[in-house]
C-alpha positions as CSV (number, residue, x, y, z in Angstrom):
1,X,-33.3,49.6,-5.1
2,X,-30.6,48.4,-2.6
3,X,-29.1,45.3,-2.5
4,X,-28.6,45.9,1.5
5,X,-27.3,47.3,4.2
6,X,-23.8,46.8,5.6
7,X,-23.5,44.7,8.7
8,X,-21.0,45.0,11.3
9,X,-19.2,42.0,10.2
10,X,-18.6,43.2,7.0
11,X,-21.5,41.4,5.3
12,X,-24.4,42.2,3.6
13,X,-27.9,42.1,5.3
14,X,-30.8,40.8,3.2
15,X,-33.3,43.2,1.6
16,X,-36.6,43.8,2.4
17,X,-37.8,42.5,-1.3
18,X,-35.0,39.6,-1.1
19,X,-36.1,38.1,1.7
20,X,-39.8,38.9,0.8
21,X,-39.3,36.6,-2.5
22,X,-38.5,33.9,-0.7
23,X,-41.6,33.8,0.9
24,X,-44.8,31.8,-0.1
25,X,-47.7,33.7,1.6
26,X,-45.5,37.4,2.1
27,X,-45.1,40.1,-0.7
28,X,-42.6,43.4,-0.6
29,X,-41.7,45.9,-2.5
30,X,-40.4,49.4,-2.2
31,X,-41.0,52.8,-4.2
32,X,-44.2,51.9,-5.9
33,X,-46.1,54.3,-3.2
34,X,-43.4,56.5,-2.9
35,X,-39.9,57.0,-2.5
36,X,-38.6,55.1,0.6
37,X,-41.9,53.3,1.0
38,X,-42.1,49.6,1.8
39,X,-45.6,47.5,0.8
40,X,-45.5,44.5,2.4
41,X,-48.8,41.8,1.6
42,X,-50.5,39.5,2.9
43,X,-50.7,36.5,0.0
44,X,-52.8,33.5,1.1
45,X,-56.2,34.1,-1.2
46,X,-57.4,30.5,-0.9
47,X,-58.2,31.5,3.1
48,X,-58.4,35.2,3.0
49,X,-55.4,35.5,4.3
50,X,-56.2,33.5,7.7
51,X,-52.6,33.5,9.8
52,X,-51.1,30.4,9.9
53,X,-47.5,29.5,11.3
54,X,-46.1,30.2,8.2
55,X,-47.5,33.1,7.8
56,X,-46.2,34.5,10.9
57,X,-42.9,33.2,10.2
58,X,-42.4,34.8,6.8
59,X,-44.1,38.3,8.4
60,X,-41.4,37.9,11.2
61,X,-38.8,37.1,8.6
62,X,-39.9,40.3,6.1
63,X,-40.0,42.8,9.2
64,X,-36.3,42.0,10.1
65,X,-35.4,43.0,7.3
66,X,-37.8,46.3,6.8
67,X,-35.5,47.1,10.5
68,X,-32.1,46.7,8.2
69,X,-33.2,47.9,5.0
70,X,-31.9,51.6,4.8
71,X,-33.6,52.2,1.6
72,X,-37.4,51.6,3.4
73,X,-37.9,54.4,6.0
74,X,-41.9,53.6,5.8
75,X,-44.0,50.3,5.6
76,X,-47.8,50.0,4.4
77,X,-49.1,46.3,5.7
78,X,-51.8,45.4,3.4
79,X,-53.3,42.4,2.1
80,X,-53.7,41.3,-1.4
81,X,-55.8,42.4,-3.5
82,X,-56.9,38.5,-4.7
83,X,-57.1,37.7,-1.0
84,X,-60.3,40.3,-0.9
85,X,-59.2,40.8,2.7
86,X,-56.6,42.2,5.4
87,X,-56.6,39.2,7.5
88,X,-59.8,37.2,8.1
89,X,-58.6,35.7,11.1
90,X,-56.1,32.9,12.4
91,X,-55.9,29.5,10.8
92,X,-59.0,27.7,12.7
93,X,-58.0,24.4,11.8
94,X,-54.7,25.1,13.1
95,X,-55.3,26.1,16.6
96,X,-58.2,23.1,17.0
97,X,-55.2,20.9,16.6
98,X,-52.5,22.1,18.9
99,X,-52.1,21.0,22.6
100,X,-51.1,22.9,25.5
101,X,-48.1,22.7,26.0
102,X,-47.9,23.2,21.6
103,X,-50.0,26.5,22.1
104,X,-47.7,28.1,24.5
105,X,-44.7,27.3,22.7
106,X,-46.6,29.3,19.7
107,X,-47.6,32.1,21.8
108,X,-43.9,32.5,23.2
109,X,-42.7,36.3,22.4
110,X,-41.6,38.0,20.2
111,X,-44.5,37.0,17.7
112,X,-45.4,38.9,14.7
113,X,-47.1,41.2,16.6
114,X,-44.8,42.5,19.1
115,X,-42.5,42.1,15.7
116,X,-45.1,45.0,14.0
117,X,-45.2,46.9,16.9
118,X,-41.3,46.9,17.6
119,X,-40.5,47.7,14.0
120,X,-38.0,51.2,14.5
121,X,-39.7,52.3,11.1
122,X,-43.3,53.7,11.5
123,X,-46.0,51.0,9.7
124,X,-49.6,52.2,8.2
125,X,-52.0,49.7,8.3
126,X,-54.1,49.8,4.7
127,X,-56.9,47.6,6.1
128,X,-58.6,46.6,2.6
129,X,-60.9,44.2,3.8
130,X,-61.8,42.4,7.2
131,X,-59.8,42.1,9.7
132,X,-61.1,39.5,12.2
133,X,-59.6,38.2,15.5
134,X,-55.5,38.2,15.0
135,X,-55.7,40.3,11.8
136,X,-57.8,43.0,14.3
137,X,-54.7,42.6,16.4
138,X,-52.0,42.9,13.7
139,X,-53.8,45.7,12.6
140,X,-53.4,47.5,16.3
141,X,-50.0,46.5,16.8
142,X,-49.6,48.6,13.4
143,X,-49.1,52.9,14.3
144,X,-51.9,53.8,11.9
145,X,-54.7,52.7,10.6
146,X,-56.8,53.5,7.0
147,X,-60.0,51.2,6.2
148,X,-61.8,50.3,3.3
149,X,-65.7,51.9,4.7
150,X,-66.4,48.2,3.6
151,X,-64.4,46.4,5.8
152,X,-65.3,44.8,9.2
153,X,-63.1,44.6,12.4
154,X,-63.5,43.0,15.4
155,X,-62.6,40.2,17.9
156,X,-64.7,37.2,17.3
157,X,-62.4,34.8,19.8
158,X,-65.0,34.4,22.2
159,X,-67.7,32.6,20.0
160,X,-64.9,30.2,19.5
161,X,-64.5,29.7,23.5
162,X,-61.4,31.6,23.4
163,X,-60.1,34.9,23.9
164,X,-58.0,37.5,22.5
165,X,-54.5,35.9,22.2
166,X,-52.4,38.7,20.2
167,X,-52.8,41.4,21.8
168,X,-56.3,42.1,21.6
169,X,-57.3,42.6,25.1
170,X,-54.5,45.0,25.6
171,X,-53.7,47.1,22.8
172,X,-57.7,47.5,21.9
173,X,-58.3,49.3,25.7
174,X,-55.5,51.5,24.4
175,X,-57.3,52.3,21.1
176,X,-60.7,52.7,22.2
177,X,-61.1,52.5,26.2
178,X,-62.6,49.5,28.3
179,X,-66.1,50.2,27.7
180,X,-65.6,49.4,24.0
181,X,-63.2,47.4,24.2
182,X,-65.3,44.9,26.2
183,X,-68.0,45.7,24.2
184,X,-66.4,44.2,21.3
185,X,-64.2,41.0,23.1
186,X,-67.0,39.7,25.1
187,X,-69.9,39.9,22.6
188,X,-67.5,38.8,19.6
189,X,-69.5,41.4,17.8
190,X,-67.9,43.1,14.4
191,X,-68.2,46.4,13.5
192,X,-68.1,48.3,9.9
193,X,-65.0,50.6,9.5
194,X,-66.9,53.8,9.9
195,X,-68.3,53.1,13.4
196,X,-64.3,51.8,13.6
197,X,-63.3,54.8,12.8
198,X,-65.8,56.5,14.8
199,X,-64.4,54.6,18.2
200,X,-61.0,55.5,17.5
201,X,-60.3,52.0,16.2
202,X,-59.3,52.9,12.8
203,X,-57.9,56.6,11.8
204,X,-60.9,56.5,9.1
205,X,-62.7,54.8,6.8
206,X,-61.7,55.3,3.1
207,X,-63.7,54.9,-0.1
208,X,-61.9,52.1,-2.2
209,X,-61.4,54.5,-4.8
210,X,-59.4,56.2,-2.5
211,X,-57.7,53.9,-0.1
212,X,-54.7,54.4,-1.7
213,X,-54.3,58.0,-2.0
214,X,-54.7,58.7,1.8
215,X,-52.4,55.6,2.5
216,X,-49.4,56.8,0.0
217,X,-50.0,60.5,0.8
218,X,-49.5,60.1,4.5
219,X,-46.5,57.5,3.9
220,X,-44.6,60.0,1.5
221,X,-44.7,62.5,3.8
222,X,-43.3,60.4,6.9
223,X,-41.0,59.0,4.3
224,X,-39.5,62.8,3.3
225,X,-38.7,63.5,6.9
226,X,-35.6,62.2,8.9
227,X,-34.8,58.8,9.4
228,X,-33.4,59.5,13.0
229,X,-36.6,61.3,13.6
230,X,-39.1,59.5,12.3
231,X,-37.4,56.5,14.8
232,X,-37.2,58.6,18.1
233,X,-40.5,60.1,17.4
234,X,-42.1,56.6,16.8
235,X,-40.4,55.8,20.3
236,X,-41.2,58.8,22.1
237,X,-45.2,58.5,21.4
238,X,-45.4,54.4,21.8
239,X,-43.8,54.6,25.2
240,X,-47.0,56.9,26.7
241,X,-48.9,54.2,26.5
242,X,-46.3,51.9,29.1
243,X,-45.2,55.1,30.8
244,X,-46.6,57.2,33.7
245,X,-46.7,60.9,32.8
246,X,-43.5,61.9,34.5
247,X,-41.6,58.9,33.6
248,X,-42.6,59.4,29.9
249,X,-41.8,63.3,29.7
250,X,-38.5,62.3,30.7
251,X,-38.3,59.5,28.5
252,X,-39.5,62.6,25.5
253,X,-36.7,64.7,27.0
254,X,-34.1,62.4,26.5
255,X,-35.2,61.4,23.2
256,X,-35.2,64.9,22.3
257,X,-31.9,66.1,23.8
258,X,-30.7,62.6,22.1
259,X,-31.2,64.4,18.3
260,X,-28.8,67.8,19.1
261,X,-26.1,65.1,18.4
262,X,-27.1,64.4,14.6
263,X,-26.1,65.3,11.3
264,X,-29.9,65.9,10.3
265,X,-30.6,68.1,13.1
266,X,-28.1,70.1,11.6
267,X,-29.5,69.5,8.1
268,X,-33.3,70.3,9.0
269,X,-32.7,73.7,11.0
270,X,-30.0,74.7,7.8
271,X,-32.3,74.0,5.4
272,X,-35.3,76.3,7.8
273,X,-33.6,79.1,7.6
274,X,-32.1,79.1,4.2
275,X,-35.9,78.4,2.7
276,X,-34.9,75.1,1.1
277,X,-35.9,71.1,1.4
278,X,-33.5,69.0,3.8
279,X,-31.0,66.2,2.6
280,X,-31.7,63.9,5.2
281,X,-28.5,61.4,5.7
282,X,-30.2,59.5,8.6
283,X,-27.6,60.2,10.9
């Protein structure tokens, strides 16, 4: 495992499981589910795992690093296992408490959602148990999804006099279309991972016994391809859902032309046609 990257300055940047153990609620690790795979939990059991400002803060703190860490080139975000749950929600008590004026300063971006979604590297949800209200929307900011078939998803905000708040009412049309979408928001309704997966919510609901096989085999083989790749391709496919068609195929063009000045393009058409695997170098 690497201590961390370079930085410009001539330091060193944190890695992913050095910043992780300073964390109270935030787990890492990389290689256990495959070589150049990150796992990054969720550890707050005594409320399943319910967001709180410090959790959000140490998820922020752990994805920075995921972005410098050359040795992770994938991330599963999972909850713990003793937590019996993704993320049950935010911290009720919490919100009750904040003002105004205390609320928007919370909801000020970049939170940890835009932080998910922004991450360069690509991030598999493993959705081991519910995942209410913001952990429905840390889940969508993620670029796949695998769910326990025993877990339930969906936004309750509404029976709280709220709304969606992270993302929800956004990234959820996205996923599953309006009619669904306000199906779920404005009845508060939850729904079990197979009709999740059956709405396009979730890629598909998983047997626990084999959760993590689907989750580590799809995250080796994203791992084992370039770095540079895996980056613009992660780019090229979130930006159709902000761009027009014609502004996004030249957005995909660009992207594309972008990778005939690598090392690894070089690498992966070498290694085609002289029937062998590719040494990525990520460059």
């Amino acid at each position: 495992m690497r201590d961390g990257g370079e930085r410009a300055d001539g330091g060193k940047e944190a890695s992913v499981v050095a910043v992780a153990a300073d964390c109270e609620h935030v787990e890492a690790e990389v290689g256990a589910r495959g070589e150049g795979v990150a796992t990054v939990a969720i550890d707050r059991p005594d409320a399943r795992n319910a967001m709180n400002a410090a959790v959000r803060r140490e998820l922020k703190a752990v994805f920075a690093a995921v972005a410098d860490d050359d040795a992770v080139r994938v991330v599963v975000l999972t909850g713990s296992e003793e937590a019996r749950a993704f993320v049950a929600g935010a911290d009720v008590t919490e919100l009750r408490d904040r003002s105004l004026v205390e609320q928007r300063e919370a909801s000020e971006r970049p939170r940890v959602y835009e932080t998910v979604a922004d991450c360069p590297k690509p991030v598999i949800a493993r959705i081991n148990g519910h995942a209410l209200g913001g952990g429905c929307e840390l889940a969508q900011a993620c670029d796949v999804r695998f769910a326990r078939d025993d877990a339930k998803l969906g936004q309750p905000e509404i029976n709280l006099g709220l709304v969606p708040g992270g993302g929800g009412t956004q990234r959820l049309v996205r996923l599953v279309g309006p009619g669904q979408a306000m199906r779920l928001v404005l009845s508060g309704e939850l729904i079990d991972a197979t009709e999740a997966a059956e709405i396009g919510l979730v890629e598909a609901a998983v047997p626990a016994d084999a959760l993590d096989d689907r989750v580590n085999d799809l995250a080796q083989k994203m791992a084992d391809k370039s770095p540079v790749a895996l980056r613009r391709a992660k780019e090229a496919v979130r930006a159709a859902s902000r761009l027009d068609l014609e502004a996004g195929l030249d957005y995909e063009r660009e992207l594309f032309v972008g990778l005939f000045a690598t090392e690894d393009k070089d690498e992966g058409i070498d290694a085609f046609l002289e029937d062998r695997e590719p040494v990525w170098r990520g460059r």
